[in-house]
N, C-alpha and C positions, 0 to 999 in steps of 0.2 A: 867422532868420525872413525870410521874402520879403516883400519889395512886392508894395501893393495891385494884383492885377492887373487890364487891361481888354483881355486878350485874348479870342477871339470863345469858343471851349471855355469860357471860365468864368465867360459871360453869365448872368446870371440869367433863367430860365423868362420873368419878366414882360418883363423889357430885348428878350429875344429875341425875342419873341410880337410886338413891336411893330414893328419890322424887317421880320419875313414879314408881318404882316399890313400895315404901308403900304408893302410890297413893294419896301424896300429892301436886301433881302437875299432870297434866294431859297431854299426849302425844302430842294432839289435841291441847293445849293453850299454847306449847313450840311449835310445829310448826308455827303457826300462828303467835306468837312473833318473831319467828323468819322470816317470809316471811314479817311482817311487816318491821324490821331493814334491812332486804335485800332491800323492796322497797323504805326506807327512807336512803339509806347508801352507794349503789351500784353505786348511778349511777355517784359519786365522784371517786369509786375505780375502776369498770368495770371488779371485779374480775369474776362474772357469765358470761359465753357463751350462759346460758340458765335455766331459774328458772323454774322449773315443780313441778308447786306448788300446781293443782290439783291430780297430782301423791301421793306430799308429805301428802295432809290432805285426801284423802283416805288409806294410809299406818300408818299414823296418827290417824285416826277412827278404824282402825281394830286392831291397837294396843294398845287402850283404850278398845278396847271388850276384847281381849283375856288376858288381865291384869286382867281384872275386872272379869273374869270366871275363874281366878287360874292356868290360862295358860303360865307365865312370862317365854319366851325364854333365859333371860338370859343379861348382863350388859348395851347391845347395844340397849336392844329392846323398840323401841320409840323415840330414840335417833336422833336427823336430822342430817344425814352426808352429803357431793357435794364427785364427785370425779372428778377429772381433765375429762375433754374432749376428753379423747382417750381410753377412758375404754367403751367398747359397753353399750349400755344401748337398749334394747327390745326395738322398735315399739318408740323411741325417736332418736331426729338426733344424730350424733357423728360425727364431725368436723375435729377434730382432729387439731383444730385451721388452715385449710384451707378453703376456697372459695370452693373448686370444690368439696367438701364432706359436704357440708350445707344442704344438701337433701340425707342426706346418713342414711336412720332406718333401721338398723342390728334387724336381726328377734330371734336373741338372745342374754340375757346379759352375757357378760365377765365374768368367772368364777369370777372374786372378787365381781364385781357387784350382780350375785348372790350368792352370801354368806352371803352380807350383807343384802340383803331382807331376808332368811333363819335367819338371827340373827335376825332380826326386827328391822330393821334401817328401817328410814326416809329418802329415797331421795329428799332433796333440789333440787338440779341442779348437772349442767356442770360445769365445774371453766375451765375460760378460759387459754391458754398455747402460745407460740411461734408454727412458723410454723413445725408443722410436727415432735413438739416437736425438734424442730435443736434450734436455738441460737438466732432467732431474730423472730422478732411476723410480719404477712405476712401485707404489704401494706395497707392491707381494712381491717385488723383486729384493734380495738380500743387497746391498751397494758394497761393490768392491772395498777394499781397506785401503790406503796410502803404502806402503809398503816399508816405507821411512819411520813412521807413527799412525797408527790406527784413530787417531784424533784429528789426523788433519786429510784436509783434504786430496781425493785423488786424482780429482781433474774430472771434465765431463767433455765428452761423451764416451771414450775410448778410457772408461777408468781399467777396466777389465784386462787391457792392452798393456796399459801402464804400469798395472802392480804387477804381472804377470813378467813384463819384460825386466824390471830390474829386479824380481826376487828372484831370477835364475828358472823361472820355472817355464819355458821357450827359449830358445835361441834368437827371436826375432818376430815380431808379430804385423798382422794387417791391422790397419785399423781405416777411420774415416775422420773426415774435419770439413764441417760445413759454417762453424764460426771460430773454430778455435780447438777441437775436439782431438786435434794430433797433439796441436803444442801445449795445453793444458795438461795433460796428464805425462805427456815427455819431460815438461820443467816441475808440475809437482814429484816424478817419480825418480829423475836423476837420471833419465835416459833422453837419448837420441832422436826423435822423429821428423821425417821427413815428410812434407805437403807437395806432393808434385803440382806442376803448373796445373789448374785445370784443363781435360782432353790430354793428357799423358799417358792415362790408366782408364783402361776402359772401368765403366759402370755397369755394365750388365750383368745382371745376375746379382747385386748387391741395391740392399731395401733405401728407398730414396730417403729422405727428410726434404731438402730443396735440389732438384735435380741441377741448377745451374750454378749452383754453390757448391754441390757435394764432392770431393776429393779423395779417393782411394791412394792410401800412402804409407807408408814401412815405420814401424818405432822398433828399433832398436837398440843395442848400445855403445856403437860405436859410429860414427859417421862411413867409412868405409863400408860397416856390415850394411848400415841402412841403403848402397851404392849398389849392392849385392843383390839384395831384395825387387831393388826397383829392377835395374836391368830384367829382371825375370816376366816384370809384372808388367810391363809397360810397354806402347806398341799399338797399331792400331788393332783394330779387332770387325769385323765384317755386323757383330750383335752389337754395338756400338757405334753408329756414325758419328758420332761428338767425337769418339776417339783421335789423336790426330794419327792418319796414314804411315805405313811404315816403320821400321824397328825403331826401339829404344837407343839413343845416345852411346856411346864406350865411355858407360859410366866407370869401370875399371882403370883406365887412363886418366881420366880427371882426379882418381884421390891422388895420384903421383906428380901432379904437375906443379904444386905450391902454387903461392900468392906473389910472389915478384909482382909490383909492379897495378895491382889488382885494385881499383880505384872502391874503397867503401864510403857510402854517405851515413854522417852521421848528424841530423835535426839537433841538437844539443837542449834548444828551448821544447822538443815536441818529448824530448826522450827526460825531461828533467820536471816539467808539471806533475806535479803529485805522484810522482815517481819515490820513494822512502829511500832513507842511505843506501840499506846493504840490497837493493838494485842497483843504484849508481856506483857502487865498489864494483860487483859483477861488471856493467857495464865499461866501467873504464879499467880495468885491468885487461878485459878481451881487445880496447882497443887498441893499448900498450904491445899486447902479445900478439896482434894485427900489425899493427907498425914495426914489430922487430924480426914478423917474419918476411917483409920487404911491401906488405901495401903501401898506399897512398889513402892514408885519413884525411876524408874531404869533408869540409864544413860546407852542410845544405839546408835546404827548405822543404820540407815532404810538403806535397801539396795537404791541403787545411781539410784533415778525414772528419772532421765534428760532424757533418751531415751526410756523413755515408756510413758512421758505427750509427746514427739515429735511424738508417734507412734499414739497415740490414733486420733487423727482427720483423717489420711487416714484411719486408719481401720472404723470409724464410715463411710468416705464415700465411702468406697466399702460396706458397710453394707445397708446404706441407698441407695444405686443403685439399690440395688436389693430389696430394701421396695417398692420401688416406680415404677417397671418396668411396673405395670400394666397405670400409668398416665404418666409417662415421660419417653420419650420427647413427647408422643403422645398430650398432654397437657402443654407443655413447657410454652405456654405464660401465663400461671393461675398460675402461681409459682412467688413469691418471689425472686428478685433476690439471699438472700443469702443460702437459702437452694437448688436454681436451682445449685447454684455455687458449692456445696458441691457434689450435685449428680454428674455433670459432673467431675469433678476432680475422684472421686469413678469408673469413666469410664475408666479412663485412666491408672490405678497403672497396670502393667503389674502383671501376673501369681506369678513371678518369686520374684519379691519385694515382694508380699504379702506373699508369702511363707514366706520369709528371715520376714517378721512382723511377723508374726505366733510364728516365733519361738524365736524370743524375746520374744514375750509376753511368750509365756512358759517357756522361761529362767527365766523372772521376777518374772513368779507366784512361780516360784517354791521357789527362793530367800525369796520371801513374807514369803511364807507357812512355810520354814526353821525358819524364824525369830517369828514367831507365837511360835515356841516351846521354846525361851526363855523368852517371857512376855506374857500377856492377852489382854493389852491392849495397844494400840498405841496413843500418844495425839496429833490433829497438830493443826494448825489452818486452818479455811475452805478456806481462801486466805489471803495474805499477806498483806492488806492494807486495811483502814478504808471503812465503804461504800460507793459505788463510785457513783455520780451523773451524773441522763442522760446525762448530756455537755457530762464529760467523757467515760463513752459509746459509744455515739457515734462518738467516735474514737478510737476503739478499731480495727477496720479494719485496722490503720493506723501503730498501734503500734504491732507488732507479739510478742514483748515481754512480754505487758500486758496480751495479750489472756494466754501466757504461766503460767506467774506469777500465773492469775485465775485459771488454772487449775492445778498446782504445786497439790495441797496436794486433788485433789477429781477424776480429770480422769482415776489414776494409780490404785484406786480401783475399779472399772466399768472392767478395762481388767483383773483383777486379780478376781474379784466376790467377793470379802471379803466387810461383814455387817457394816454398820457405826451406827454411831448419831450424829449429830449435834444437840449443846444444847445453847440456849442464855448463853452469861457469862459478858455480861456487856455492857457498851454504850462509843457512842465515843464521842467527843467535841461538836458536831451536833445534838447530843440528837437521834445518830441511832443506834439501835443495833447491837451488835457487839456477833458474835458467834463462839464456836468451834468446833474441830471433834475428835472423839472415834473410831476407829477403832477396831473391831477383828478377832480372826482369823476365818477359815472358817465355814460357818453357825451357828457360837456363837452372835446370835443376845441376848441370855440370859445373855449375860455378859454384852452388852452393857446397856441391863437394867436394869442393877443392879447398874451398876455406876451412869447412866444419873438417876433413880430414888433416889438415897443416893445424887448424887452434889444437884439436887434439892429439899432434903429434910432442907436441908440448907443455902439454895440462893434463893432470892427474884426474881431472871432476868426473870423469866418464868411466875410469876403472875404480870408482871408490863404487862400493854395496851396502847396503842394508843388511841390522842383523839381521839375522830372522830367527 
């Protein structure tokens, strides 16, 4: 494990904010620190799809002017953020971590993307992703590294997001989560990520997978930074009608309010099934440091998710059939076998089945939604076993039990829309990070940061780094 660090890369968003803005540190000499560590750092992790680093020190230059004229937009402005590679970016490629979109300049940026130029962020880069944001990174695409250890794994689909944020090489990244794709690569990399409720963050302008799954949302390293991000990003949007209407929360306010009081449920028998020790250590130490910051630990029943993680994979691929109609099969052989596999299967669910999914999933949400009115917050783990190493991976085609086991405690809320976090809470044998999950109910992303800001005002897991 490394000492706490206080180097300038693994500032916290707010520490840094106040630096550039009483202008003792300068926009322009935190960019360029930082495209120097990206070209001295990256080419070990491979988290960038794409460093637009003439972008970033003219957005850099123009954020030392308007500082310096008593213009200061506000916490982000100067701040270098990457956002995953499927968020448009203006008159720059977007990939979308395929081949046949490597020459694809969208002539406008994705509402997130422009919010955070309007805040005065610094765009770094792209942070590279799996294909088509599905489950496995496409043939000719390089896969991110872990950031912790290049042997194990970095999470999917936001691996790019993940090694990028905790080697210090952004201050804070976008990413997406349509089964698991925030907290996957947040708990393998030892950072922060947050899943807004579904309809928080608009979608527009960023590459679908399942459009009523998919989730625009901040990883991080701290719970606060990740509070930062969202405020910016979230809100309704007119390119958007999913969006829901109206500003973003004072998510600002909720990291300062603590947990007095704060009712969490915790499943014991759902969170303890083939769950290994050093999960259950993580787990019950966060609830200890829950209960002494003034919760109420409630003993519950999550409603019974075995047939909504079995639902989720065909519903993503009739979802992503219809992402992709424009390229396939017209372009069949430039695909990846596993997300080619995913679409066709998406071809075949008859009318009639997807109906009968349909209305499970609306049985579940409702279950969920029910259950939201007897606590605040839900605690699980983000999967049941330590983190698992490439060998293991890749054989996870082999095994349908693992794929499940991974998605037990993250896909059930992608069909239901409800907000998460996932927070470092500790390490395994292997020296890897090991994280958990907060759940609430619907669009209370303010609750979860009120928790995730109070565990971490008292746990160390979130300021520890990787060497690099």
């Amino acid at each position: 494990m490394t000492p706490l660090s206080t180097d300038l890369h693994y500032l916290d968003i707010t520490e840094l904010a106040t630096l550039i803005r009483t202008r003792q540190i300068s926009p322009v000499a935190v960019t360029r620190a930082q495209l120097d560590r990206i070209a001295a750092v990256d080419g070990a992790l491979d988290s960038y799809a794409l460093v637009t680093a003439d972008l970033a020190l003219a957005q850099a230059e123009a954020a030392e002017a308007e500082i310096a004229a008593g213009r200061y937009r506000g916490v982000l402005h100067g701040v270098p953020i990457a956002v995953k590679d499927l968020c448009w970016t203006k008159g720059i490629p977007t990939a979308a971590g395929m081949p046949i979109h490597q020459g694809h300049c969208p002539t406008e940026d994705a509402t997130v993307v422009q919010r955070l130029k309007e805040a005065g962020a610094v765009l770094l880069g792209k942070l590279q992703l799996t294909e088509g944001a599905y489950s496995d990174h496409h043939p000719l695409i390089t896969p991110p590294k872990n950031a912790w250890n290049a042997d194990y794994w970095p999470g999917i689909s936001s691996s790019g997001p993940g090694a990028a944020t905790a080697a210090g090489l952004c201050y804070g990244s976008l990413a997406s989560d349509t089964g698991g794709s925030i907290r996957w690569p947040a708990a393998a990399n030892g950072v922060t990520g947050l899943k807004p409720g579904w309809g928080r963050v608009s979608r527009h302008g960023v590459f679908e997978l399942a459009a009523s799954m998919d989730h625009v949302g901040p990883m991080a390293r701290s719970a606060a930074d990740a509070a930062m991000l969202l405020a910016i990003i979230a809100g309704g949007d007119p390119k958007d009608p999913t969006a829901i209407p109206g500003p973003a929360p004072d998510y600002a306010a909720a990291i300062k309010q603590g947990i007095q009081g704060v009712r969490i449920g915790v499943d014991a028998e759902w969170n303890s099934a083939d769950v290994d020790p050093g999960n259950q250590e993580v787990l019950s130490e966060a609830i200890e440091i829950f209960r002494s910051l003034g919760a109420h630990i409630v003993d519950v029943a999550f409603p019974d998710a075995t047939q909504a993680v079995a639902d989720w994979a065909p519903a993503c691929a009739v979802e992503a059939a219809c992402a992709h109609q424009a390229t396939y099969p017209a372009r069949k052989n430039e695909y990846g076998a596993v997300l080619a596999s995913v679409i066709e299967t998406g071809g075949t669910l008859s009318g009639i089945d997807y109906q009968k999914l349909i209305l499970r999933r609306l049985n579940f949400s409702g279950r969920v939604a029910t259950f939201f009115s007897t606590v605040d917050l839900l605690l699980t783990p983000v999967h049941p076993f330590a983190p698992l190493s490439l060998d293991a991976i890749q054989t996870l085609g082999e095994q349908p039990h693992l794929i499940l086991n991974l998605q037990r405690y993250t896909c059930p809320f992608n069909l239901t829309g409800n907000p998460t976090i996932t927070l470092p809470g500790g390490f395994s044998e292997q020296g890897l990070p090991i994280g958990f999950q907060l759940v609430a109910g619907h669009l209370d992303e303010s609750m979860l940061i009120r928790a995730g800001a109070a565990f971490q005002s008292t746990t160390p897991w979130h300021r520890r780094h990787p060497v690099i």
